[in-house]
N, C-alpha and C positions, 0 to 999 in steps of 0.2 A: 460405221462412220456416218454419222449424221451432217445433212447442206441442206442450206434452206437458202432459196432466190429470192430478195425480199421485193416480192412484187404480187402480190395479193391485191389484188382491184376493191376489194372490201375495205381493207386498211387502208388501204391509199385513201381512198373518197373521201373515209374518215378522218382522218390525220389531217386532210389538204381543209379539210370543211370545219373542225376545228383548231388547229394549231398554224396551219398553211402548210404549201406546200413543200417549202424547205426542209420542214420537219420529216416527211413522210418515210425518209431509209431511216434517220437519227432513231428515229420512236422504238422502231425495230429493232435497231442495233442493242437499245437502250433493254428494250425488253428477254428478248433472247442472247443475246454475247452475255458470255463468262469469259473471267480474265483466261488469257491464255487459249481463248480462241481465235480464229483465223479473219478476219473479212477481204475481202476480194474486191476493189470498187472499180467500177468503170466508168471514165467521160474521157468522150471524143476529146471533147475544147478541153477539157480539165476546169472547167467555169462551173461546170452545175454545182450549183450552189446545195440541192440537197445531198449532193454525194458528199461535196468537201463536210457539212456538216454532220454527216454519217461518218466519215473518219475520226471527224472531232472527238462524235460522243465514243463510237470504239476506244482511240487513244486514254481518253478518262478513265475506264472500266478496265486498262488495260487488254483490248486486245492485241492482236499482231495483225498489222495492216499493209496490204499490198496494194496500193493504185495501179493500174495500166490505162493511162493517160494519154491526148493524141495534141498532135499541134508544139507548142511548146509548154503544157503543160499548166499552164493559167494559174486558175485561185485554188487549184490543188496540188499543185510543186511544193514539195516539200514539205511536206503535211504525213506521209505515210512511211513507215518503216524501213519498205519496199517500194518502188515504184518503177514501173516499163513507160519511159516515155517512146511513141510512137511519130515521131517528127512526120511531118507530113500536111497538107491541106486538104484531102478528098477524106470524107468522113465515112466515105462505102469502103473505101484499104483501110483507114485507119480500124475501121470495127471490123476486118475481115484479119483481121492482123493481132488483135485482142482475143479474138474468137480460135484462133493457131495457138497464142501461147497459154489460153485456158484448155484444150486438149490437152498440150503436152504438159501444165502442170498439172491435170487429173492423172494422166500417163504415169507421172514421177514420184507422184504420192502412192496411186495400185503400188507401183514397183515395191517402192518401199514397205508398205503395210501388209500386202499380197503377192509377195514372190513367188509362190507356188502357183499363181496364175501366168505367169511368165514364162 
């Protein structure tokens, strides 16, 4: 089972220096998503702007998109498939809280895929 973190400091610089920054997850998504693949996005505020446009481009290409979003969820409510909003103001629980339900969905998939590790 293939995951990739799209956070490569190479790409980024890149992307940010000719496209902007906005673009930097989207380019990504653009390049490696295949329909019927997964993305996973995360903002605190739900406002970053490159994430919501990385669901965008996922959405287009068909893949399956899961937000976990904090606050009330901003300019990426209701943009994703899936989404965890994480109500709240302190942005250290709200990411401590994201970081819980990405354990237990890597947990749920093993389960699933690898029940003999179980």
């Amino acid at each position: 089972m293939a995951a990739i973190a799209l956070m490569d400091p190479a790409h980024i610089t890149c992307v940010a220096n000719d496209f902007g920054y906005n673009s930097i997850f989207s380019r990504s998504v653009e390049a490696l998503g295949r329909k019927g693949d997964v993305l996973i996005a995360l903002s605190t505020s739900g406002n970053s702007v490159n994430v919501k446009e990385a669901i965008l481009k996922a959405t287009e290409i068909e893949l399956i998109t899961i937000a976990l979003l904090g606050r009330d969820g901003g300019l990426t409510k209701g943009l994703s498939d899936h989404e965890i909003l994480i109500r709240g103001q302190s942005s250290d629980r709200i990411q401590e809280v994201h970081m819980f339900i990405l354990h237990i969905l890597t947990e749920l998939v093993e389960r699933r895929l690898f029940p003999e590790l179980y």
